[in-house]
C-alpha positions as CSV (number, residue, x, y, z in Angstrom):
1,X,34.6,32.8,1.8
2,X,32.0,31.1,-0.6
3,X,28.7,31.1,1.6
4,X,27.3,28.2,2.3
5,X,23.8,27.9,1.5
6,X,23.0,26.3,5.1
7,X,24.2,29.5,6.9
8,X,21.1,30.9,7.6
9,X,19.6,27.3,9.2
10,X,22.4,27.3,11.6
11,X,21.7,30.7,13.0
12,X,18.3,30.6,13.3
13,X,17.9,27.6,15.0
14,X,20.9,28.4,17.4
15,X,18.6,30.9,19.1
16,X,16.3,28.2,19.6
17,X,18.4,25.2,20.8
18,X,21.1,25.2,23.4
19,X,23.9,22.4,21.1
20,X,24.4,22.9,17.5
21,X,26.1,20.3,15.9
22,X,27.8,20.8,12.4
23,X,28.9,17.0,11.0
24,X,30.2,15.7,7.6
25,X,33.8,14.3,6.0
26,X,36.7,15.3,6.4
27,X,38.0,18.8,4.7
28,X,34.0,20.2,3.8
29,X,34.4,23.5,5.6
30,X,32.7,22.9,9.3
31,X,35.4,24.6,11.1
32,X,35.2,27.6,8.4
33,X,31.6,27.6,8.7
34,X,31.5,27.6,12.3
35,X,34.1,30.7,13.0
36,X,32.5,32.5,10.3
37,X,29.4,32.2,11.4
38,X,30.1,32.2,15.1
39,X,32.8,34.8,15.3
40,X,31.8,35.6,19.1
41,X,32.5,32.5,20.6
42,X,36.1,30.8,21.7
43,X,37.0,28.3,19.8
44,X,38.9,24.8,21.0
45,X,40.5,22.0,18.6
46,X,40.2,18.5,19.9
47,X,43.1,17.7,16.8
48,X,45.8,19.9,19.3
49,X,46.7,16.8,21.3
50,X,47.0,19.4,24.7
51,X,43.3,20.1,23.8
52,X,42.5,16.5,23.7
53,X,44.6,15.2,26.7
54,X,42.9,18.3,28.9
55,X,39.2,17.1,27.2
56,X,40.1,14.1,28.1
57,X,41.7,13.3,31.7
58,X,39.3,16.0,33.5
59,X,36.2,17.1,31.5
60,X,34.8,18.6,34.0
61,X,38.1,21.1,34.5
62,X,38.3,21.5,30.4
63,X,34.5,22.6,30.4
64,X,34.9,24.9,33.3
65,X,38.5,26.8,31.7
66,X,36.4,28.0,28.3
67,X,33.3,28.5,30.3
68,X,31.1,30.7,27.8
69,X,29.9,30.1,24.3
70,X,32.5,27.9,22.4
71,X,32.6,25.9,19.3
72,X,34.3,22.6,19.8
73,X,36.3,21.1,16.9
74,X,36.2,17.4,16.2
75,X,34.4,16.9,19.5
76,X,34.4,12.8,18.9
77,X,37.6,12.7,20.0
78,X,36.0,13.3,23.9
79,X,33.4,11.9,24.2
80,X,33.1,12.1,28.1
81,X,32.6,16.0,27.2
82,X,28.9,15.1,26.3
83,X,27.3,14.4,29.5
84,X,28.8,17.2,31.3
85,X,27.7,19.5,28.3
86,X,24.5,18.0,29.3
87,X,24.5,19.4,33.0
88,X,25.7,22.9,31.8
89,X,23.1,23.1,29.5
90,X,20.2,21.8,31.9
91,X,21.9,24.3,34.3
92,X,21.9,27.5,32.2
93,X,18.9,27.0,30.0
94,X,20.5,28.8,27.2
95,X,20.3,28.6,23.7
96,X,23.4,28.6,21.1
97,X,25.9,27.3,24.0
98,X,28.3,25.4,22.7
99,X,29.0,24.3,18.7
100,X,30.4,20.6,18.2
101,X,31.6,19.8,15.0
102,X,33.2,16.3,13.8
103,X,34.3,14.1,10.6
104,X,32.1,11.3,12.0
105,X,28.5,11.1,13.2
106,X,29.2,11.0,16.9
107,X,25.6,11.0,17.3
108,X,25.6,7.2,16.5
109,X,27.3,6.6,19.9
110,X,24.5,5.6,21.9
111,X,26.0,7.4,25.0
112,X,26.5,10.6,23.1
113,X,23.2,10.2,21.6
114,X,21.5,9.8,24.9
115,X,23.0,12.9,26.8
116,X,22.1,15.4,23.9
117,X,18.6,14.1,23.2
118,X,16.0,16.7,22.8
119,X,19.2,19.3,23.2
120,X,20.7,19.1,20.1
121,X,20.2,20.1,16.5
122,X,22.5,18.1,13.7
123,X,23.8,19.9,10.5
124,X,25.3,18.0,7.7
125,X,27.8,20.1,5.8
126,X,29.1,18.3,2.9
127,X,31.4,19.6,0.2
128,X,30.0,22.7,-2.0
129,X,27.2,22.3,-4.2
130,X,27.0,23.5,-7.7
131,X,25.0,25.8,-6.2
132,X,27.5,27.1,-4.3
133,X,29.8,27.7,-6.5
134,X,27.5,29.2,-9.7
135,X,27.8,32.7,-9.2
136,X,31.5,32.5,-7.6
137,X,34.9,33.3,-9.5
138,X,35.2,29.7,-9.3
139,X,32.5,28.6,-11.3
140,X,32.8,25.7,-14.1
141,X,31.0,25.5,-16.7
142,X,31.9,22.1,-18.0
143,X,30.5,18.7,-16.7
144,X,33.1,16.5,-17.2
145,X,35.8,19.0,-15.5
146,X,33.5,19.4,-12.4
147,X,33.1,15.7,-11.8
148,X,37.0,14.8,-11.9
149,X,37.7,18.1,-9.8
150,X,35.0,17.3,-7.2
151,X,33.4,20.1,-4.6
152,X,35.9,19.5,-1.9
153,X,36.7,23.3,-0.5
154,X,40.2,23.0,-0.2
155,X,40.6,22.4,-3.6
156,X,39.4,25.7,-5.0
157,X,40.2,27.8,-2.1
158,X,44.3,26.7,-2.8
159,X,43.8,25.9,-6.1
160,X,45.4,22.8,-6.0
161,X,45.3,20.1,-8.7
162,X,42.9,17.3,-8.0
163,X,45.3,13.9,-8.6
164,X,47.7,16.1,-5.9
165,X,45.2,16.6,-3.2
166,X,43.1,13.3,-3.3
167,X,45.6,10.9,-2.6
168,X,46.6,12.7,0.2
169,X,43.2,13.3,1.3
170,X,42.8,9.7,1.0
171,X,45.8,8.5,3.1
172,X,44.8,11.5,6.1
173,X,41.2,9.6,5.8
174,X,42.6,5.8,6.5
175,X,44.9,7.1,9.2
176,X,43.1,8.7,11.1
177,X,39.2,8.1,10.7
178,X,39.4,4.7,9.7
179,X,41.3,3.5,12.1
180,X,39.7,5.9,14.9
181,X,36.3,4.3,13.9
182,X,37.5,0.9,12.9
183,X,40.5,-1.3,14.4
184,X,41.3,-1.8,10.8
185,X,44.7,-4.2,11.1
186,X,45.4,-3.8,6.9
187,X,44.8,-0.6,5.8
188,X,46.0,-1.6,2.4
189,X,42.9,-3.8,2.2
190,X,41.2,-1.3,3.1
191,X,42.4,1.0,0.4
192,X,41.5,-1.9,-1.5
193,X,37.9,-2.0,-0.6
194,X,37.7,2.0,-0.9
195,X,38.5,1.0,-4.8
196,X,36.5,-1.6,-5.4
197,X,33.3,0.4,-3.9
198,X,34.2,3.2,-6.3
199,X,34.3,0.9,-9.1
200,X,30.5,-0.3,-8.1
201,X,29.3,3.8,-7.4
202,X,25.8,3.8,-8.8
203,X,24.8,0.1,-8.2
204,X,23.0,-2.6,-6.3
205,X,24.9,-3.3,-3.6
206,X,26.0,-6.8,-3.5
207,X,27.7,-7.8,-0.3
208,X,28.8,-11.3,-1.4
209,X,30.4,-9.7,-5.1
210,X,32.6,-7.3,-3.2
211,X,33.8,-9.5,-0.5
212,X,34.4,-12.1,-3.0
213,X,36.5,-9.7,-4.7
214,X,38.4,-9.0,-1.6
215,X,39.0,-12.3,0.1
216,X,37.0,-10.7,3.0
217,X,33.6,-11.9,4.8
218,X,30.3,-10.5,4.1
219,X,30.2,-9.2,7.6
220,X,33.2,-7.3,7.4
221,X,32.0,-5.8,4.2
222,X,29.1,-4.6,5.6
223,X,30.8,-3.7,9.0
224,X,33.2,-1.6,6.0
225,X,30.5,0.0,4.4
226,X,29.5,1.1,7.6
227,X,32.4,3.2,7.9
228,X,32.0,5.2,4.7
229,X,28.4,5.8,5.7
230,X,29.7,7.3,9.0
231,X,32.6,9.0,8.1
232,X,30.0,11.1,5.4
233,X,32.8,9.5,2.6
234,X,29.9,6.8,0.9
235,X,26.2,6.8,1.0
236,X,23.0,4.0,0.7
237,X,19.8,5.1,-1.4
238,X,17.3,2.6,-0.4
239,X,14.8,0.8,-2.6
240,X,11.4,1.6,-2.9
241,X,8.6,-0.3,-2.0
242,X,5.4,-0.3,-3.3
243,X,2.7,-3.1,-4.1
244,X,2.6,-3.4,-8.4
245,X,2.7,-7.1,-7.8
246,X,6.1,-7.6,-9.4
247,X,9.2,-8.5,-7.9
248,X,11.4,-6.1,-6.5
249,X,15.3,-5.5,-6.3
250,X,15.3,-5.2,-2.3
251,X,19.1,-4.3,-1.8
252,X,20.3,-0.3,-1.6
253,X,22.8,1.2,-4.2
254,X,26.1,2.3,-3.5
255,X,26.4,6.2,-4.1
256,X,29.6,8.9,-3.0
257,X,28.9,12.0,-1.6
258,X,31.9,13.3,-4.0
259,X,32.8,13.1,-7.6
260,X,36.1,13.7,-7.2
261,X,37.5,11.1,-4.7
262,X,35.7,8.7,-7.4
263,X,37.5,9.7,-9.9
264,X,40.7,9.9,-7.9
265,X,40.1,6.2,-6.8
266,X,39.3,4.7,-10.3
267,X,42.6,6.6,-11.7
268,X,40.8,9.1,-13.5
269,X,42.7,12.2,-13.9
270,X,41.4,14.0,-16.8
271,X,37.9,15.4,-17.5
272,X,38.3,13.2,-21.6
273,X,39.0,10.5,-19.0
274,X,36.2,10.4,-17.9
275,X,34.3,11.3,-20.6
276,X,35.0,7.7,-22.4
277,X,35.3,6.1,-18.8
278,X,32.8,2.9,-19.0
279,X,31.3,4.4,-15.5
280,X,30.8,7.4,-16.7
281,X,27.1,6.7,-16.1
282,X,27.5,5.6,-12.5
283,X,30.0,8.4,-11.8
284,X,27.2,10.7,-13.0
285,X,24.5,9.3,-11.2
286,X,26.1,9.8,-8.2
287,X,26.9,13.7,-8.5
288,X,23.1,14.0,-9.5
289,X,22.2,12.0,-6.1
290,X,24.6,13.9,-4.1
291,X,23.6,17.3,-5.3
292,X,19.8,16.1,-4.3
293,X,21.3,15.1,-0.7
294,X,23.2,18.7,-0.4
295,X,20.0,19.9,-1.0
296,X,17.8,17.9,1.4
297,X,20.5,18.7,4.0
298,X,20.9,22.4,3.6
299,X,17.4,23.2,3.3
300,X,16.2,20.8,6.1
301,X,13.8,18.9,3.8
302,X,11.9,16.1,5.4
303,X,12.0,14.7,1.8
304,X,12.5,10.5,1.4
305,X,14.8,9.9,-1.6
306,X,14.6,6.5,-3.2
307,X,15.3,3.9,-6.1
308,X,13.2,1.3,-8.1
309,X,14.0,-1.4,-9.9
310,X,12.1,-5.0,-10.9
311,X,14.0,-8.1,-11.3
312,X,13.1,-7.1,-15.8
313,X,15.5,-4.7,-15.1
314,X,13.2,-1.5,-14.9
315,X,14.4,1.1,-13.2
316,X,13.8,4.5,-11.7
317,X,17.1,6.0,-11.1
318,X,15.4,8.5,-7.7
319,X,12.6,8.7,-6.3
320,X,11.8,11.7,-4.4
321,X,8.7,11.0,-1.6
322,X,7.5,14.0,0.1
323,X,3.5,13.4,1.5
324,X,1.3,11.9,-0.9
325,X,3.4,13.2,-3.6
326,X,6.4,11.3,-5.0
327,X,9.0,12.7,-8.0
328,X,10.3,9.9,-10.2
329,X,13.4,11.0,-11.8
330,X,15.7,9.4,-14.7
331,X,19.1,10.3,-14.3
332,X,21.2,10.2,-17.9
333,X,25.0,11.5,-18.7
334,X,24.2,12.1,-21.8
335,X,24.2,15.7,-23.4
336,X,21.5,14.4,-26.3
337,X,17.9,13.9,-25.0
338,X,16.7,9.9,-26.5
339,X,13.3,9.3,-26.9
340,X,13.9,6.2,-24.7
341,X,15.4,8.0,-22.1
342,X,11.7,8.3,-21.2
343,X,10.6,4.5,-21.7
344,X,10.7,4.0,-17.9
345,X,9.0,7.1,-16.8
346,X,6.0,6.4,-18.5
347,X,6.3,2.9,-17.2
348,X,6.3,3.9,-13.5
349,X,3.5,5.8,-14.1
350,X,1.4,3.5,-15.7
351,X,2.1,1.4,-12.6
352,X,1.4,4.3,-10.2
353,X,-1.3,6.0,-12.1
354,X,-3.3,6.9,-8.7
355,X,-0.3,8.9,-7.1
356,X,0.6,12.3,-7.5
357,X,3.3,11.6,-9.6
358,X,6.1,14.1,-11.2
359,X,7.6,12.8,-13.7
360,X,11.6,14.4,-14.4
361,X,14.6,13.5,-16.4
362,X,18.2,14.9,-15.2
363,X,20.9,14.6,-18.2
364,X,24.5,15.8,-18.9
365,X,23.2,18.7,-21.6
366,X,22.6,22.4,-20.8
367,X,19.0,22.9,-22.0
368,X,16.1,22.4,-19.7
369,X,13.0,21.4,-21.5
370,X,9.4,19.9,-21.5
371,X,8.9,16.6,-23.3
372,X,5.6,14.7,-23.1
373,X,4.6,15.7,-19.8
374,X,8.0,15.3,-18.7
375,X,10.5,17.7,-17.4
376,X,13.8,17.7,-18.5
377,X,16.7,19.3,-15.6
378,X,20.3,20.1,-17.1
379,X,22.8,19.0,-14.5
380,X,23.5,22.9,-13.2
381,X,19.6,22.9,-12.2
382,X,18.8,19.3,-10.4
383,X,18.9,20.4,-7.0
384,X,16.1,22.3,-7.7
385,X,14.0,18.9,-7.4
386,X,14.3,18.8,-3.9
């Protein structure tokens, strides 16, 4: 088993807390990470359907038969479970009682919310980092084949071929999470609108464009997006505001949380593929932000990640807010540094002389340097911003 790099969070705040909760998509590991890491406690899969009818037509009973330290898997499925955890827990004032994991953030249910607060600590395990994987047999050393393989687990553990497993990981996703989530009536259009968010990964969002696109409403788009966001499959990076007395772009970009099911959306089977894809830039953009979020969420950072961009077109790809400090970081798929790669940087901090401003670009090449106050990341070393 690759460890994951928020092992040691888990444990130590399990002594602390009586509900651990591991979330994220579909296929990232939880259950491996839970067993492994909990090897003590019984575990029960709400997928079993005679898990889930016992869970589900006495609670109470189901709770009572695995009475001890258990780790409950895909626990949404029940979610009558939660309040009675809640009496067991108030009861027995232990620590490290149960473990819940899920594909979807329960925690938005405001019932499920409400019986866990102040009991509960939240883990987001996404698919591996680069991190992860650096000093494993299963390494790459190549951009280009790392974004059209992805860092979904299952991938490297079987070895399977990317355009085999996506699709299929695709199709388990609209059965069952999509339509748990969502009373989605087409799930063709939604496949559709899967595509055409892929084919927008690293920009403003525009409601209107995509529903346009689709013959669909602007609610139901957002209502749409909503489901990415909580399935862990799609992500928002908010914009940043501060007062330079120019105009704004006020509307979040569009980012995945994996490479891979991009490329597998947009058709992109090959790492040359993607290497003259026009998105390549997008594509890229994203791994960077999602490497930065893998980050923020294994380490527990209280971090605040951002964009910028004025209606010139000016942009700061991430910002990075942490205090009274803020990291302003380019993101370019380039392997060749361009001296106006750095136009914008210098920009912002003209703009922002005042702050505590770092100033970092994150490109496609494999030498990390210092240019002109400026620090240059290779892709293998960006998480190390956060």
């Amino acid at each position: 088993m690759i460890k994951r790099e928020i092992t040691k969070r888990i444990l130590s705040l399990s002594k602390k807390i009586p509900v651990i909760t591991i979330t994220g998509p579909r296929q990232s590991g939880k259950t491996t990470l839970a067993k492994s890491t909990f090897p003590d406690y019984r575990y029960i899969s709400l997928e079993n359907p005679d898990n889930l009818d016992f869970a589900l037509s006495d609670p109470k009973g189901f709770l009572n038969t695995y009475n001890g330290k258990i780790i409950i898997d895909e626990a949404q499925h029940a979610p009558g479970l939660f309040s009675y955890i809640q009496t067991i827990v108030d009861e027995k004032k232990e620590n490290g009682l149960f473990v819940l994991t899920g594909s979807q953030n329960f925690l938005l249910h405001a019932k499920i919310s409400q019986s866990l607060a102040g009991r509960v600590i939240i883990f987001n395990l996404m698919p591996f980092s680069y991190n992860e994987l650096k000093n494993t047999k299963y390494k790459i050393e190549k951009l280009s084949e790392l974004i059209v393989k992805g860092l979904y687990p299952r991938i490297y553990d079987s070895g399977l071929n990317p355009s085999d497993w996506y699709p299929s990981y695709i199709q388990t996703y609209l059965e069952r999470d999509v339509r748990q989530i969502l009373n989605v009536g087409d799930i063709n259009a939604f496949r559709n609108f899967l595509r055409v968010c892929a084919g927008r990964c690293g920009q403003v969002l525009n409601l209107s464009s995509i529903g346009s696109d689709l013959g669909i409403s602007y609610h139901t788009v957002r209502k749409w997006l909503s489901v990415l966001e909580q399935s862990y499959i799609a992500c928002m990076l908010p914009p940043y505001y501060v007062n330079f007395n120019k105009r704004i772009i006020k509307s979040p970009k569009l980012y995945f949380y994996d490479t891979g099911l991009v490329c597998s959306l947009l058709g992109i089977n090959s790492p040359e593929a993607f290497e003259l894809h026009y998105l390549r830039g997008g594509i890229f953009e994203s791994f960077v932000i999602s490497e930065l979020i893998k980050s923020k969420f294994n380490s527990g950072s209280s971090s605040e990640m951002y964009y910028w961009k004025d209606l010139n077109g000016n942009e700061i790809d991430c910002i990075i807010s942490s205090g009274t400090q803020t990291k302003a970081i380019e993101i370019k798929s380039a392997e060749t540094i361009k001296t106006d790669f750095f136009k914008t940087l210098k920009l912002w901090n003209k703009l922002d002389p005042e702050n505590n401003n770092s100033l970092n670009l994150v490109y496609g090449g494999y030498e990390n340097q210092n240019r002109e106050s400026i620090k240059v990341y290779t892709w293998k070393e960006c998480a190390k911003l956060l």
